[in-house]
C-alpha angles and dihedrals in degrees: 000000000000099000088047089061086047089056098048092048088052086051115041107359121106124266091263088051093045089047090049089049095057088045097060089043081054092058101052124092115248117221085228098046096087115086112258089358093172095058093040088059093044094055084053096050095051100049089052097052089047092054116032114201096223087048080047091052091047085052091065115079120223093267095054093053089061100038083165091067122088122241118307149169125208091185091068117129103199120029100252091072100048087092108018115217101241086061093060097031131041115232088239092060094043100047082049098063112099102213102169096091086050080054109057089044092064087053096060120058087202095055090048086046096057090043089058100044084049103143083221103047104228101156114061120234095247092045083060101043087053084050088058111034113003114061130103118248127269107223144171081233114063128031086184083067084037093055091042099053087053092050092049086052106049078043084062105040090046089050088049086052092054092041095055093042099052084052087050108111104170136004123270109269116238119254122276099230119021102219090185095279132131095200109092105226084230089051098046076045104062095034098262112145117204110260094349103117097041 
């Protein structure tokens, strides 16, 4: 090994090898180079052996080792509560959706028809199949139904915002000629009312 090659070049090698040699020693640290070595290793000892790395990592729940991960609970018994809504968007941003005009077009095939035949497709596939068979019904009876069909809508007009947005390239260019109104020609075009959604 390496301290047998040591031996050999103190022994044998010439005066430049063995210099070399003592220069390279020089340059080690030594265990007992460090002042008070011994309590300084003990004070380390000791502090590993108080807080184990793998007692430190149970602590920890399940949300606080994926930090990165919104808000979750494992404990959930259906799949809508498995990330509950307030953890991914804020309540600002969801009591700002205005969902009622979501909600008469599922109402109308024809309105859903034409969505869907839109020559700029705004609205995804899956956002249109739960506006024609998958909502809960809005009734006289239950507020609670009532509550949830409202929150199913504002879930799918916000996931058609973020759709659109991540699709999003560039930003719309601004209109060639400004004729007085507010209303961008790309946005009435793709169905976008000025300060509707938000």
């Amino acid at each position: 090994g390496r301290e047998g090659k040591e031996a050999v070049v103190k022994l044998l090698g010439s005066e430049k090898a063995r210099k070399k040699l003592a220069a390279n020693a020089a340059k080690l640290v030594k265990h007992d180079a460090v002042l008070d070595g011994a309590s300084l290793n003990a004070t380390v000892s000791t502090a590993l052996e108080a807080t184990p790395a793998e007692d430190a990592a149970a602590a920890l729940s399940e949300q606080q080792k994926r930090p990165s991960h919104p808000r979750f609970d494992l404990a959930a018994s259906a799949a809508r509560d498995a990330y509950p809504r307030d953890g991914m968007v804020g309540e600002l941003a969801w009591g700002s959706l205005k969902w009622a005009s979501l909600d008469e077009a599922a109402r109308s095939e024809a309105q859903l028809s034409a969505m869907a035949g839109e020559e700029i497709r705004v609205w995804p596939p899956f956002v249109l199949r739960v506006l024609r068979s998958a909502l809960p019904k809005a009734g006289r009876v239950a507020e609670r139904q009532t509550s949830e069909r409202a929150d199913v809508l504002r879930g799918l007009l916000f996931l058609t915002y973020m759709v659109r947005l991540y699709g999003q390239s560039r930003a719309i260019p601004p209109p060639a000629a400004a004729d007085g109104d507010d209303h961008h020609p790309l946005a009435r075009k793709l169905g976008i009312e000025p300060m509707d959604a938000w």
